[in-house]
C-alpha positions as a Markdown table, in Angstrom:
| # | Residue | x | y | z |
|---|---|---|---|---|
| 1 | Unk | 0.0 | 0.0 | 0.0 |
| 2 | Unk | 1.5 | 3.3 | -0.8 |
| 3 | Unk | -0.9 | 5.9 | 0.3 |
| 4 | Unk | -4.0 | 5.9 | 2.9 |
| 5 | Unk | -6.3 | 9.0 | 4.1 |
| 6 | Unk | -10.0 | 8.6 | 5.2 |
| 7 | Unk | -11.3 | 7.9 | 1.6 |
| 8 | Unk | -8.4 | 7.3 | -0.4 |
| 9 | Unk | -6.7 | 3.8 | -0.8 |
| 10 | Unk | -3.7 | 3.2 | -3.3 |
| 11 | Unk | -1.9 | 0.1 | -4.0 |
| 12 | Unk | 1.1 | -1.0 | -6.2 |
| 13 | Unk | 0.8 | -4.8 | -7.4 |
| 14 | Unk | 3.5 | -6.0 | -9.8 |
| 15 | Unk | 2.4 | -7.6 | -12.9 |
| 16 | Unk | 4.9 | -9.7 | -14.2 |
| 17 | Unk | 7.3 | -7.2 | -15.6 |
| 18 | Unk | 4.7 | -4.2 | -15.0 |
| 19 | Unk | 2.8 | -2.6 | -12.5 |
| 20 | Unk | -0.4 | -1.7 | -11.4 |
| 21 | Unk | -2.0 | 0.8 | -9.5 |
| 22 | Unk | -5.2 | -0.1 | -7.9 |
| 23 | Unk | -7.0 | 3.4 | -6.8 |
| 24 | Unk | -10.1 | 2.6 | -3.7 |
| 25 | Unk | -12.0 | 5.6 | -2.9 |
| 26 | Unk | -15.4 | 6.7 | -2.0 |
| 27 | Unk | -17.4 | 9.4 | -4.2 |
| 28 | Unk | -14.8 | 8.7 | -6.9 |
| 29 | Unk | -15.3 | 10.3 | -10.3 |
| 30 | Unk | -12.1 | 11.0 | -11.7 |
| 31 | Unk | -9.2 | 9.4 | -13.2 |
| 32 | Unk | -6.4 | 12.1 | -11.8 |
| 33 | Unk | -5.1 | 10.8 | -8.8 |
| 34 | Unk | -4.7 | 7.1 | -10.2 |
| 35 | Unk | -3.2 | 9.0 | -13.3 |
| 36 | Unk | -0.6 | 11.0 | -11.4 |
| 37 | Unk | 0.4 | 8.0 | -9.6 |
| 38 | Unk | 0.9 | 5.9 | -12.4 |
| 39 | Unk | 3.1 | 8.0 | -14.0 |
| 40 | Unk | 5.0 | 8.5 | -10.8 |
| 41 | Unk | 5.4 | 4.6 | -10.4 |
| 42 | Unk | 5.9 | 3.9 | -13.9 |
| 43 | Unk | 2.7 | 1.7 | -14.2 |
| 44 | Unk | 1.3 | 0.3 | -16.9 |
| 45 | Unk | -2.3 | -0.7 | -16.3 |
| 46 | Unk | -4.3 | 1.4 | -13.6 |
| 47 | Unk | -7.8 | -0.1 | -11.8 |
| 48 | Unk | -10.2 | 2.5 | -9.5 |
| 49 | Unk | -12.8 | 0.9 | -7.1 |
| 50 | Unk | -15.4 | 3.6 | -6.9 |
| 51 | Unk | -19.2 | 3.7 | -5.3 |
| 52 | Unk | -19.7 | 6.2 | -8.2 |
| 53 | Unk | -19.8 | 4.0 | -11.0 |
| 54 | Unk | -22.6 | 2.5 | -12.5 |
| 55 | Unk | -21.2 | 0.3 | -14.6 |
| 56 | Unk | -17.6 | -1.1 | -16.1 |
| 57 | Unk | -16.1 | 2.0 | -17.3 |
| 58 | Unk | -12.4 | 1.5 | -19.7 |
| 59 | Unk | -10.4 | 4.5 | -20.5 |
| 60 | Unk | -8.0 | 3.6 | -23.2 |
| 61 | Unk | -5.8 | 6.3 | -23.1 |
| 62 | Unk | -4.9 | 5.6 | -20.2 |
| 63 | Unk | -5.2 | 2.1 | -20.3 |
| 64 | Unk | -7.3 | 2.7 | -16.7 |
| 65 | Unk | -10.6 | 0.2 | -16.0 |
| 66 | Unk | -13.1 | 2.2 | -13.4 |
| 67 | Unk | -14.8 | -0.6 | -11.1 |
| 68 | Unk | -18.0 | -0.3 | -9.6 |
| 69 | Unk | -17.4 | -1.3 | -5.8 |
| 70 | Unk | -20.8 | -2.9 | -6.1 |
| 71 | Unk | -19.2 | -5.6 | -8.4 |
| 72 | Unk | -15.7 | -5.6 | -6.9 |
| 73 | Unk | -17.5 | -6.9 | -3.5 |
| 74 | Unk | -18.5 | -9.9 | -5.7 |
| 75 | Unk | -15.0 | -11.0 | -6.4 |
């Protein structure tokens, strides 16, 4: 885990020879922070766990999947 406040979790898993940054938050609507840290890390694939989502939500630029925690729970 690299970072923790009240609503904000972030964690760095390695992925064979890349990384990614998993992004768990509450009221989460944005890409930024998961952005910012992914650049920072080097990542290559970045995951957010939000209440906010509806549905299963891929941005391809950058290469982010949005996660509704509603399904994530189901895991």
């Amino acid at each position: 885990m690299i970072a923790l406040k009240a609503e904000l979790i972030l964690f760095l898993l390695p992925a064979g020879e890349s990384k990614i940054v998993i992004e768990v938050e509450v009221n989460k609507k944005e890409y930024k922070q998961v952005i910012q840290t992914a650049k920072k890390v080097k990542a290559k694939y970045g995951i957010i766990i939000s209440d906010q989502s509806d549905g299963l939500e891929y941005n391809q630029e950058q290469n982010t999947l949005k996660i509704p925690l509603r399904y994530f729970v189901l895991i």
